[in-house]
BABA-244641 format. One line per field, with one value per residue (C-alpha): residue number from 1; residue in three letters; y negated, x, z negated. Coordinates in Angstrom, 2 decimals. Example, Ala and Ser with C-alpha at 12.3 -4.5 7.8 and 13.67 -1.06 7.14 Angstrom:
# residues 2
nutor	1, 2
pado	ALA, SER
Y	4.50, 1.06
X	12.30, 13.67
Z	-7.80, -7.14
This chain:
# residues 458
nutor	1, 2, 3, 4, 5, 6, 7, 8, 9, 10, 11, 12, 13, 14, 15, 16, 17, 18, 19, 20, 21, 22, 23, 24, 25, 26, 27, 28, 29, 30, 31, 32, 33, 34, 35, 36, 37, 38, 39, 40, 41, 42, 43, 44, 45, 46, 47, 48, 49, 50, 51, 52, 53, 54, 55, 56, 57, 58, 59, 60, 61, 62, 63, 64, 65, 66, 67, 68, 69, 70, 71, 72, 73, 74, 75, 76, 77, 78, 79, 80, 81, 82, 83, 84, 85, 86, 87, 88, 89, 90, 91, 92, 93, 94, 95, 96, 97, 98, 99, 100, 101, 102, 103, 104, 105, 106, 107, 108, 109, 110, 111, 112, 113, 114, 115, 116, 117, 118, 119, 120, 121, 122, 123, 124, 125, 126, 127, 128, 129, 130, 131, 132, 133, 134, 135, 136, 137, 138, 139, 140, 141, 142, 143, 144, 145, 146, 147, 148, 149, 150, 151, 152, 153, 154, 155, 156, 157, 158, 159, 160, 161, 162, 163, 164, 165, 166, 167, 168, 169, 170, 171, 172, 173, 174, 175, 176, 177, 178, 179, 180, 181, 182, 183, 184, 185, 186, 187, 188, 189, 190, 191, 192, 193, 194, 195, 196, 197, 198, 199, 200, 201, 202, 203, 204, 205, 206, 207, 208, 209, 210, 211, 212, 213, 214, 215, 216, 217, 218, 219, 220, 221, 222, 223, 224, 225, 226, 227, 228, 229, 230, 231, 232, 233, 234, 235, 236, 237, 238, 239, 240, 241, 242, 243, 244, 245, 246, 247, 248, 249, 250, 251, 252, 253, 254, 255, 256, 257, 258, 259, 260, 261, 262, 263, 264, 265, 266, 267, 268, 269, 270, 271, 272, 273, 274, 275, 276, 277, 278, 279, 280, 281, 282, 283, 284, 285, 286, 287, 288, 289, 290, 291, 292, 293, 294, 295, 296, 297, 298, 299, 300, 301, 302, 303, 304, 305, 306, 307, 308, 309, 310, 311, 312, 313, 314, 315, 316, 317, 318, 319, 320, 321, 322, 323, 324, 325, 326, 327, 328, 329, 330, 331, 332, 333, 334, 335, 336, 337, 338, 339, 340, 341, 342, 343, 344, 345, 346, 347, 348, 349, 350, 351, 352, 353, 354, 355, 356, 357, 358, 359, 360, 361, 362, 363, 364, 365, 366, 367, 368, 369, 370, 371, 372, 373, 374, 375, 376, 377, 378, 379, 380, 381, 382, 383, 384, 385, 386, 387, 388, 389, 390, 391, 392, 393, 394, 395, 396, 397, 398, 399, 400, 401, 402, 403, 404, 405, 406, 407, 408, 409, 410, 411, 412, 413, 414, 415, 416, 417, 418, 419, 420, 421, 422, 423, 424, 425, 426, 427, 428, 429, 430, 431, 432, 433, 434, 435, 436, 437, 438, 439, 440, 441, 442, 443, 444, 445, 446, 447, 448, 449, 450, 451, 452, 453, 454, 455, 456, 457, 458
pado	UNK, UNK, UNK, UNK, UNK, UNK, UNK, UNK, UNK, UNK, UNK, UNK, UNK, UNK, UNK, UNK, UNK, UNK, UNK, UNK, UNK, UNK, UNK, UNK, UNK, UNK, UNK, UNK, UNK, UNK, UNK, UNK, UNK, UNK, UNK, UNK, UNK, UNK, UNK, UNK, UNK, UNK, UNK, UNK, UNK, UNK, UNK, UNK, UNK, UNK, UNK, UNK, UNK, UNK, UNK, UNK, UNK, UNK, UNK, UNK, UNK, UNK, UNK, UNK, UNK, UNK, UNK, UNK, UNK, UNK, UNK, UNK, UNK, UNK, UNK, UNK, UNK, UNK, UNK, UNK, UNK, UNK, UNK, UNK, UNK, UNK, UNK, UNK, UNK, UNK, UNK, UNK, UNK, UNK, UNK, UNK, UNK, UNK, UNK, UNK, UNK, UNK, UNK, UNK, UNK, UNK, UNK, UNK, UNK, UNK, UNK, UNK, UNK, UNK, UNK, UNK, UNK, UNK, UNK, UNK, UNK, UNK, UNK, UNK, UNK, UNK, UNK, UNK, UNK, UNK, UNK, UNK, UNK, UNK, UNK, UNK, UNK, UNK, UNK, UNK, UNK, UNK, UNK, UNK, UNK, UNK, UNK, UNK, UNK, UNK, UNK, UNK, UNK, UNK, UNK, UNK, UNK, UNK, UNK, UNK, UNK, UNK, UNK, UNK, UNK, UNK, UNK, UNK, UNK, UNK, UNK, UNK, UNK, UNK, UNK, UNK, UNK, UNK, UNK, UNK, UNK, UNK, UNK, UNK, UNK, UNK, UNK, UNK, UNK, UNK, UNK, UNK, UNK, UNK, UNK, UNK, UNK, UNK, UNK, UNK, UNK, UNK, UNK, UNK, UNK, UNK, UNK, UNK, UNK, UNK, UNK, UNK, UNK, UNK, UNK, UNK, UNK, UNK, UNK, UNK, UNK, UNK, UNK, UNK, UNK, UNK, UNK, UNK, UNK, UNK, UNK, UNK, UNK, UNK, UNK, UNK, UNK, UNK, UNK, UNK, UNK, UNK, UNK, UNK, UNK, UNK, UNK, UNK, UNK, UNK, UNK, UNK, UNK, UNK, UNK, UNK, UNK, UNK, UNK, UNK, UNK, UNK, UNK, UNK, UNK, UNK, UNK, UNK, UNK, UNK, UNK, UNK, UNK, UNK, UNK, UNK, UNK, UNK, UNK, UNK, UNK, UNK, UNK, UNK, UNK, UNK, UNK, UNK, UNK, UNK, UNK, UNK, UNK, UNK, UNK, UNK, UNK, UNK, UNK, UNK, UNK, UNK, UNK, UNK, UNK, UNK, UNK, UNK, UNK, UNK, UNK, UNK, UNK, UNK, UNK, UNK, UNK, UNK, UNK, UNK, UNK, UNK, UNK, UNK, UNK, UNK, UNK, UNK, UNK, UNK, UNK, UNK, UNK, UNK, UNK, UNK, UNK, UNK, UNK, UNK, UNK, UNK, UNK, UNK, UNK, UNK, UNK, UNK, UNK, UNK, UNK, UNK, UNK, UNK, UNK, UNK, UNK, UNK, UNK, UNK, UNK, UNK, UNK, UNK, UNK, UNK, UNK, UNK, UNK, UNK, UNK, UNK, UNK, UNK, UNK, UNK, UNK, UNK, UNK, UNK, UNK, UNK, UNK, UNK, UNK, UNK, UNK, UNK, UNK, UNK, UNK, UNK, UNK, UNK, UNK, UNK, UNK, UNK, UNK, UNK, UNK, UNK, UNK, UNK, UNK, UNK, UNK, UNK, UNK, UNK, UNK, UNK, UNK, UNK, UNK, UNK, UNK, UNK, UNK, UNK, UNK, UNK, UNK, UNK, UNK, UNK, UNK, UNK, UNK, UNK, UNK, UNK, UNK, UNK, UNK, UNK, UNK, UNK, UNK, UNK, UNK, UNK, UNK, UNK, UNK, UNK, UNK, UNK, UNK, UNK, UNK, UNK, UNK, UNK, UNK, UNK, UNK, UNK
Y	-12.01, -9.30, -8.84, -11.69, -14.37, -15.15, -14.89, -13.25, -14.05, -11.48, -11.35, -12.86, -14.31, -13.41, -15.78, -13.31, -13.70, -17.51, -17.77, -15.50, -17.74, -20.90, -19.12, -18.04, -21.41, -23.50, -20.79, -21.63, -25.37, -25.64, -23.15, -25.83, -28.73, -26.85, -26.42, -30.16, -31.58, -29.73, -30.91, -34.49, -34.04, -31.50, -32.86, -30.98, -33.37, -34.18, -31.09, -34.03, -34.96, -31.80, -31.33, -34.82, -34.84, -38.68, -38.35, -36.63, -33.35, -33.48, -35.78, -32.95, -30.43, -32.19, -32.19, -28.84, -27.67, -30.01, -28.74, -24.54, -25.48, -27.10, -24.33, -21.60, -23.24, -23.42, -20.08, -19.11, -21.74, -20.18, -16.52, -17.37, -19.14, -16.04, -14.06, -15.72, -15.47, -11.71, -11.36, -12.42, -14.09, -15.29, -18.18, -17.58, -19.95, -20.19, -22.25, -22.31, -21.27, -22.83, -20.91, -21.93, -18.09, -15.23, -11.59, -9.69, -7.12, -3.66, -2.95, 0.88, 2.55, 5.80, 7.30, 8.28, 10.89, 12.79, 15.65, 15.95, 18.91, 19.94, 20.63, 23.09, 26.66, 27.97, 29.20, 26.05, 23.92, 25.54, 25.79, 21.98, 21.84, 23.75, 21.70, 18.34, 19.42, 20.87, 24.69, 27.52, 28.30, 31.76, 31.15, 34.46, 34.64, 31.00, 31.28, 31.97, 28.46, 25.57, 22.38, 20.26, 21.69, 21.67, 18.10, 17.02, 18.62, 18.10, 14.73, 11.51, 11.01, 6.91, 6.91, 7.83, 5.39, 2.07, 1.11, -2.60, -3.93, -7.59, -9.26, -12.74, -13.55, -12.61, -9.60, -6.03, -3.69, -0.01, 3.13, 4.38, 0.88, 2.49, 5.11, 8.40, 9.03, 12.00, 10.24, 10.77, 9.68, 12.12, 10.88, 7.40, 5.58, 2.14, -1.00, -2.36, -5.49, -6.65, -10.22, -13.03, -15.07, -19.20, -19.56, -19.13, -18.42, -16.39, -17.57, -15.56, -11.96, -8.70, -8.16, -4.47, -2.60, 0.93, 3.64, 5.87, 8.37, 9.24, 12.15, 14.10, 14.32, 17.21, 14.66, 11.72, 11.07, 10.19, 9.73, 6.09, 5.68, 3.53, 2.94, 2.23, -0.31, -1.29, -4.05, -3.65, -4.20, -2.76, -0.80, 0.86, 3.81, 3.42, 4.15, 4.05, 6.15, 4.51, 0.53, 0.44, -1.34, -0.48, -1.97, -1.05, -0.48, -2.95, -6.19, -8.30, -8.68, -11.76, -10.73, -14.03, -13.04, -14.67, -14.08, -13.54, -12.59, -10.96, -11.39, -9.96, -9.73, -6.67, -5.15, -6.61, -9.15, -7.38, -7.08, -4.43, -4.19, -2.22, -1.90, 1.75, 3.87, 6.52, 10.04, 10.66, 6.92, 3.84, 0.86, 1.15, -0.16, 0.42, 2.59, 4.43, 5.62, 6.87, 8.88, 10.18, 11.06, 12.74, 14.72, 16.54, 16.93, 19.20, 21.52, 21.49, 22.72, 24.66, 25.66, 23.99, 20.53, 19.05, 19.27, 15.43, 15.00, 14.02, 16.72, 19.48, 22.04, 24.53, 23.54, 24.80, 27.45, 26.86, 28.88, 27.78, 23.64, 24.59, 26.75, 24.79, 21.66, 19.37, 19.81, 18.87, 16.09, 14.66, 15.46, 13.67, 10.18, 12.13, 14.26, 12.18, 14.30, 12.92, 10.41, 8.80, 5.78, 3.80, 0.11, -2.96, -3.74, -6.69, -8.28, -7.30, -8.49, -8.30, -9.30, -10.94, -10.35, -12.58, -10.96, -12.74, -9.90, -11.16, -9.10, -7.35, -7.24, -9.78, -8.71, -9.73, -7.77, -4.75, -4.91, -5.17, -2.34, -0.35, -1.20, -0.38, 2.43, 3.72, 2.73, 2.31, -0.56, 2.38, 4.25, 0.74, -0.55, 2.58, 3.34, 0.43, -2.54, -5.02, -6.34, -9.82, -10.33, -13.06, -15.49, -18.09, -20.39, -19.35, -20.23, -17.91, -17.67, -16.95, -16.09, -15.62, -14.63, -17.01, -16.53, -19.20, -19.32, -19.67, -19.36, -23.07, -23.97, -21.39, -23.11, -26.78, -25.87, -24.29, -27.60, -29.53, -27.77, -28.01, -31.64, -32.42, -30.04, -30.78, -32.79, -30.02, -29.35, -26.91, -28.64, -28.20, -24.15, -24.76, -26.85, -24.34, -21.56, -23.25, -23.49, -19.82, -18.90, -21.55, -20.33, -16.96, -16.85, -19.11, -16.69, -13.73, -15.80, -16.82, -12.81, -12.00, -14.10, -13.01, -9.55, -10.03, -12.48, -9.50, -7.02, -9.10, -9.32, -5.72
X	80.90, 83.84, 86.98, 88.59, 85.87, 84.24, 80.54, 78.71, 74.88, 72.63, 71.58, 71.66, 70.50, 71.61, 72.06, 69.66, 66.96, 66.79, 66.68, 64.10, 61.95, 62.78, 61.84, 58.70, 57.59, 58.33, 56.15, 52.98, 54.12, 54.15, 50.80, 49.25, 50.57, 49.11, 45.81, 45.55, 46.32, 43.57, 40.99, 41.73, 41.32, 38.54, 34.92, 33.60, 31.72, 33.41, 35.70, 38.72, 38.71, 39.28, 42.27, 43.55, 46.22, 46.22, 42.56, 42.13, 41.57, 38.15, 36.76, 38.65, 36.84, 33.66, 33.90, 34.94, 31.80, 29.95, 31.04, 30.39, 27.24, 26.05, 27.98, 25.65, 22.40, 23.71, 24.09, 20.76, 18.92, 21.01, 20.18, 16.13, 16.63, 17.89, 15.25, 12.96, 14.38, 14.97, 11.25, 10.41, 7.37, 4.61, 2.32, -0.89, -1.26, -4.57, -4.80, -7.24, -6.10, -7.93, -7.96, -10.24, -10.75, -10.42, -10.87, -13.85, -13.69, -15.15, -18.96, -19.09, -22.89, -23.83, -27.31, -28.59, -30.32, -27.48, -29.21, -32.26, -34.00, -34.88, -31.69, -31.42, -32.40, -34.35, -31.33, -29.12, -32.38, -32.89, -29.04, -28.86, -32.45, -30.68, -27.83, -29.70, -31.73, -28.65, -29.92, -27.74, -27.66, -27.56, -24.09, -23.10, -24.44, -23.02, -19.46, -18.33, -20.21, -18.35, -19.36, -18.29, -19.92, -22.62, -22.20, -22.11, -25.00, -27.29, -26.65, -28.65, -26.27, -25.99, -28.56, -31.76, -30.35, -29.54, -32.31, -31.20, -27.81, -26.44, -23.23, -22.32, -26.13, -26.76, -24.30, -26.03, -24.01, -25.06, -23.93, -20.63, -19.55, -19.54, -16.93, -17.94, -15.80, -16.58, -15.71, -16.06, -20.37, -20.63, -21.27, -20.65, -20.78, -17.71, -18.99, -15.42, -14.68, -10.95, -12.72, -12.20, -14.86, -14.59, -17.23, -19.35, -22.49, -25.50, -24.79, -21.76, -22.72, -23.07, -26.98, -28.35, -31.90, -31.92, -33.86, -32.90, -36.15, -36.73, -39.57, -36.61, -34.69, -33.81, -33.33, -31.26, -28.11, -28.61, -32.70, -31.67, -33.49, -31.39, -27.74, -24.76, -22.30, -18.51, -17.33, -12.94, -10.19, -10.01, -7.11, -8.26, -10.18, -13.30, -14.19, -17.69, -19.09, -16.55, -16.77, -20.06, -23.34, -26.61, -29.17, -32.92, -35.88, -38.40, -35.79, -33.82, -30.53, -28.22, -24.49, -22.14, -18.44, -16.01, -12.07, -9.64, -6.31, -3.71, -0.06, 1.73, 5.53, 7.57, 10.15, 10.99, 7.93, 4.98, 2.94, 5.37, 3.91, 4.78, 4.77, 5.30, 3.10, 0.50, 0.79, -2.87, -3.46, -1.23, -2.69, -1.81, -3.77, -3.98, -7.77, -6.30, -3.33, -5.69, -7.68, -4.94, -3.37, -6.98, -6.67, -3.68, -5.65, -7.88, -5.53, -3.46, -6.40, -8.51, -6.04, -8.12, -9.12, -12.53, -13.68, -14.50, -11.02, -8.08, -4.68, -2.94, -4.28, -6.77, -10.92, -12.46, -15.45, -18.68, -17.72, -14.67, -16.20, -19.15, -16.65, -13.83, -14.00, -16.44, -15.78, -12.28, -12.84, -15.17, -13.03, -10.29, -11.20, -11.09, -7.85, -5.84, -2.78, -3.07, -0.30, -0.26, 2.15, 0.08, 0.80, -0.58, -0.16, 2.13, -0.29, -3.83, -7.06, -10.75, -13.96, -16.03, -20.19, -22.64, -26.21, -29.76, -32.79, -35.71, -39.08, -39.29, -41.44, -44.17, -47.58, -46.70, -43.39, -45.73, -47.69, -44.67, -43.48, -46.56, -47.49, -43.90, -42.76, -46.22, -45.02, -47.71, -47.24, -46.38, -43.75, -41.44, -41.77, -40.06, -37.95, -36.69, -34.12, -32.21, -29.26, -27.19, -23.39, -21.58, -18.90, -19.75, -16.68, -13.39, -11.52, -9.43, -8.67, -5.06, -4.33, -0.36, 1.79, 4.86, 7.83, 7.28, 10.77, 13.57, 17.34, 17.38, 15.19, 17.48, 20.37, 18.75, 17.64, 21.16, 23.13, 20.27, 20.32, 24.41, 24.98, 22.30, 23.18, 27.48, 27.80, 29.02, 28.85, 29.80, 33.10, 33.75, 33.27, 35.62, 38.42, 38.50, 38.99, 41.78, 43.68, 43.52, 44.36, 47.35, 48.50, 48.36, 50.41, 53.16, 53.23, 53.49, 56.43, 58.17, 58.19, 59.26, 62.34, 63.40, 63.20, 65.24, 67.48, 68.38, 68.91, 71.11, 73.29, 73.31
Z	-50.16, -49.55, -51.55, -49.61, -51.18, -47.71, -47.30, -44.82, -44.22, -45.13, -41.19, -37.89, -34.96, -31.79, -28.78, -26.70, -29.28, -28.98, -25.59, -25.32, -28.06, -26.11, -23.19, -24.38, -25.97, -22.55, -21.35, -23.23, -22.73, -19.42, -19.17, -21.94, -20.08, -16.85, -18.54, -20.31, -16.52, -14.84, -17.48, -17.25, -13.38, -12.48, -12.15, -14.95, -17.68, -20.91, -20.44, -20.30, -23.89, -24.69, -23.20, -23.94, -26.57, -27.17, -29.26, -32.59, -32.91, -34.85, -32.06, -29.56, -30.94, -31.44, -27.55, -27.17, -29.25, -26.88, -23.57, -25.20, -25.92, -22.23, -20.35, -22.69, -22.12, -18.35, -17.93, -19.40, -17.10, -14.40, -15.16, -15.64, -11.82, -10.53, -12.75, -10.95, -7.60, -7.90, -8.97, -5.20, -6.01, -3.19, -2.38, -0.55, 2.69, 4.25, 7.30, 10.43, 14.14, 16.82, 20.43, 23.75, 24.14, 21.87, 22.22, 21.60, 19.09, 19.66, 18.46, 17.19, 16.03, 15.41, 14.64, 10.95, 13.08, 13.94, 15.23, 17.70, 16.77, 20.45, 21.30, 18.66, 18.69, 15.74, 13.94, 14.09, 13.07, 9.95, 9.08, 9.13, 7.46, 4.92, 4.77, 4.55, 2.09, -0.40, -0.42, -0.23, 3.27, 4.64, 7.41, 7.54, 11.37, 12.14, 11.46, 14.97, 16.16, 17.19, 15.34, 17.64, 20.62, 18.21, 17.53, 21.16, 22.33, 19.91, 19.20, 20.74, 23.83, 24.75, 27.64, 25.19, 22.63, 24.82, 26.11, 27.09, 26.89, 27.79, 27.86, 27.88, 28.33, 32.05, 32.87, 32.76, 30.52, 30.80, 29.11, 31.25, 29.43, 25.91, 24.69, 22.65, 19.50, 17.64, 13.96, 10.30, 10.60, 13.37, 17.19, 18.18, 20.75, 20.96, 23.41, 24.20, 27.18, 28.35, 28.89, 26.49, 25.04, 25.96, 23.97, 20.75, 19.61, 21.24, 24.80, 24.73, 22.60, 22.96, 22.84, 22.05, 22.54, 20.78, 20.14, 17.28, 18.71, 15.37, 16.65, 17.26, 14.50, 11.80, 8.65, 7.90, 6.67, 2.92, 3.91, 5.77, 9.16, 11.74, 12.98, 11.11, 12.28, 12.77, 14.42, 14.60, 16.46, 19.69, 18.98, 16.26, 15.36, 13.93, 10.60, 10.20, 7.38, 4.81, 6.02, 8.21, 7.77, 8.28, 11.13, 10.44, 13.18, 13.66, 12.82, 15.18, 13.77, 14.61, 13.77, 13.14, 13.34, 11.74, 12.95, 10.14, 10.26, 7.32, 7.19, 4.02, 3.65, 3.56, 0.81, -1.52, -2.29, -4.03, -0.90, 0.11, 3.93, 6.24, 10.06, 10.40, 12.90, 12.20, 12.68, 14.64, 15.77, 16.99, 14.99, 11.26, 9.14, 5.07, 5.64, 8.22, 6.53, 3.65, 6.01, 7.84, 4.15, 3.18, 6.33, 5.43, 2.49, 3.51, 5.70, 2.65, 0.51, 3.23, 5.88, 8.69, 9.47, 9.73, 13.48, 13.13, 11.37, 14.03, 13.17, 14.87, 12.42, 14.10, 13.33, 10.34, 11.08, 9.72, 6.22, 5.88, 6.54, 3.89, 1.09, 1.61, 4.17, 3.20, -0.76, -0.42, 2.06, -0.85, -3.52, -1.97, -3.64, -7.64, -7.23, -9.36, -7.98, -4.73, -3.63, -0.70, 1.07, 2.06, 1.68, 3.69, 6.93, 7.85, 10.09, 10.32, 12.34, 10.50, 11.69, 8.88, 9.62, 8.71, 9.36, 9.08, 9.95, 11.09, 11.82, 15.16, 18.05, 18.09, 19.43, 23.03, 22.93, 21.50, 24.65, 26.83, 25.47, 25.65, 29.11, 30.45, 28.49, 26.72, 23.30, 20.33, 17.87, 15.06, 17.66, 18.57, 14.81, 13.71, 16.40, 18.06, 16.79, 18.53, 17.50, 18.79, 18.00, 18.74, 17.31, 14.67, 16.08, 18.24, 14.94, 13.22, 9.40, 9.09, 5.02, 5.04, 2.59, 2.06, -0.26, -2.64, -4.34, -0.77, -1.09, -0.45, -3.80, -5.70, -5.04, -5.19, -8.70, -9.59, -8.35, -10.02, -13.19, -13.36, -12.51, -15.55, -17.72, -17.20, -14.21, -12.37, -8.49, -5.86, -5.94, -9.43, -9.27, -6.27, -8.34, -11.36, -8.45, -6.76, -10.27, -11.51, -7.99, -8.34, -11.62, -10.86, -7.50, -9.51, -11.75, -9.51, -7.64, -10.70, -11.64, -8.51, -8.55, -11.93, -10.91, -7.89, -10.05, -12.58, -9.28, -8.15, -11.22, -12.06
């Protein structure tokens, strides 16, 4: 009150103020009235009574409780789908190919005798005497020799060895028909035939008469007395010391193959495959990515490869292949600090054997052999094996890995899982898009006016 007796109120409330209020509450109206309208209209389950303003507000938020608690367990069940898909996991699928022809696969054999003593001098026979027997051999005088000239000469070349040879029953195969590969069991010889076979069993193998001539000979690998056998791919190098078998003198052996092929699946999926090429050889295969890997090994450790090792690293001599060579080539497999990338290969053929051994030659063959070749009983028991290969069946094992978990069952259990769980659908996701993009362009435009509005009146 002033000195005139008229009262003024202790503040006030300028016309600005209000408008701005009232400006502000028809703003969260019409955003509430926005948001109450969409609910009663999307798809979405039980989202409608909340938003409806005609029910009570404990059943209102009995439903909104509701509809918080199926989106939450949604979400979980969506994130252990993708869990799961992310995990890439893999079913095994084993089926059976059938062909009218299929390739035959090439038969690799080497001699436990690796050495025939007279084609040594004295020197070189009493080195590898020395060496067979694990003394300390005296190499100061043998450093300058080449192994592998060595190793050629002085091994059992394939014309003493095959002494008979047949092919698909009636053809003559002979030795300019078999390959020489100087490998990780020394040399060996590789039958190998462009020609498919139509059909199986013994009518169509690979039959083979050899002589191991074991009255040569300067001592056995490991003290065994026969050939050791691979039967591979074509294509691929042969690694007989690590996955050969063994053949003895005095059996005939029947070899059954069985076909089976390998198909794993690349990055991401725990296979982890791979199709990549080799640095010595073409084919890859998981084996020959080890060797190659405990190649480099040895240059790494001895400065010089093996001279039955493949590499562009110069040959090891004799002292360097007995200090140095053949300890790391052997300590390869323990060297826990070895690492090498090797994972399977994406496709891969095998040959599965089946061998039955059965007592070999009968008396008559005995006296074949004797009046042809002068053989005794003793010389072609211990000397002599033959050995049949053929296929069991022209069908092929196929074991394939398969993704087990597709994009299409991720997203059949996602819609699944939502239309239980809240009734929800593609659609729905779609509907709640279209009206935050709505909202937030009319709110953009609406700003945009205003601003130009107030330009305009300044």
């Amino acid at each position: 009150m002033n000195e005139n007796g008229k009262v003024y109120p202790m503040f006030t409330i300028s016309r600005e103020t209000t408008d701005s209020n009232v400006e502000k509450h028809r703003k969260k109206s019409s955003l509430t009235d926005k948001v109450c309208t969409f609910t009663g209209e999307t798809t979405l389950h039980g989202i409608r009574y909340v938003g409806n303003r005609s029910i009570w507000a404990v059943r209102r938020l009995i439903w909104c409780v509701l509809v918080f608690i199926a989106l939450a367990s949604l979400v979980i069940i969506l994130k252990e789908s993708l869990d799961n898909y992310r995990s890439y996991p893999v079913a095994t699928k084993i089926s059976i190919a059938h062909y009218d022809e299929i390739a035959f696969p090439a038969v690799s054999f080497c001699n436990y005798n690796q050495f025939r003593q007279s084609q040594l001098t004295d020197e070189e026979f009493e080195f590898i005497s020395a060496i067979y027997s694990g003394e300390l051999a005296n190499y100061s005088t043998t450093n300058d020799w080449n192994i592998t000239e060595l190793y050629l000469r002085a091994s059992h070349s394939i014309d003493d060895l095959l002494t008979n040879c047949t092919w698909m029953s009636f053809e003559d195969c002979r030795p300019e028909n078999f390959t020489t590969h100087f490998v990780d069991f020394g040399v060996c010889y590789t039958f190998k035939t462009t020609r498919n076979v139509t059909h199986a069993g013994v009518s169509s193998s690979l039959f083979l008469q050899i002589n191991i001539n074991d009255t040569d000979h300067t001592g056995h690998e490991q003290g065994i007395k026969g050939i050791k056998m691979l039967i591979h791919p074509s294509d691929e190098r042969p690694l007989i010391k690590s996955f050969g078998f063994s053949v003895s003198p005095g059996f005939h052996t029947e070899i059954a193959l069985k076909g089976a092929q390998t198909k794993s699946l690349p990055h991401p999926y725990s296979s982890n495959c791979t199709e990549k090429g080799l640095q010595y050889t073409g084919t890859y295969t998981k084996a020959l990515c080890i060797e190659e890997c405990r190649f480099d090994y040895v240059v790494e450790k001895c400065g010089c490869k093996l001279s039955n090792t493949m590499g562009d690293a110069p040959d090891c001599t004799v002292l360097q292949s007995i200090d140095c060579g053949f300890n790391a080539y052997d300590r390869f497999v323990s060297d826990r600090n070895v690492s090498c990338d090797c994972p399977v290969a994406c496709d891969q053929l095998t040959y599965q054997p089946r061998t039955s051994s059965t007592l070999w030659p009968d008396p008559a063959m005995i006296q074949l052999f004797e009046n042809n070749y002068g053989y005794t009983k003793e010389y072609v028991r211990e000397n002599i094996l033959q050995v049949g290969i053929s296929f069991d069946d022209l069908d092929m094992t196929v074991v394939e890995l398969v993704p087990s978990y597709s994009v299409t069952q991720l997203f059949s259990e996602l819609g699944g899982n939502m239309g239980l769980i809240c009734g929800m659908s593609l659609i729905t996701i779609v509907e709640l898009l279209d009206f935050l993009i709505v909202l937030i362009l009319q709110r953009l435009m609406k700003k945009t006016t205003k601003t130009h509005t107030i330009d305009q009146s300044k």
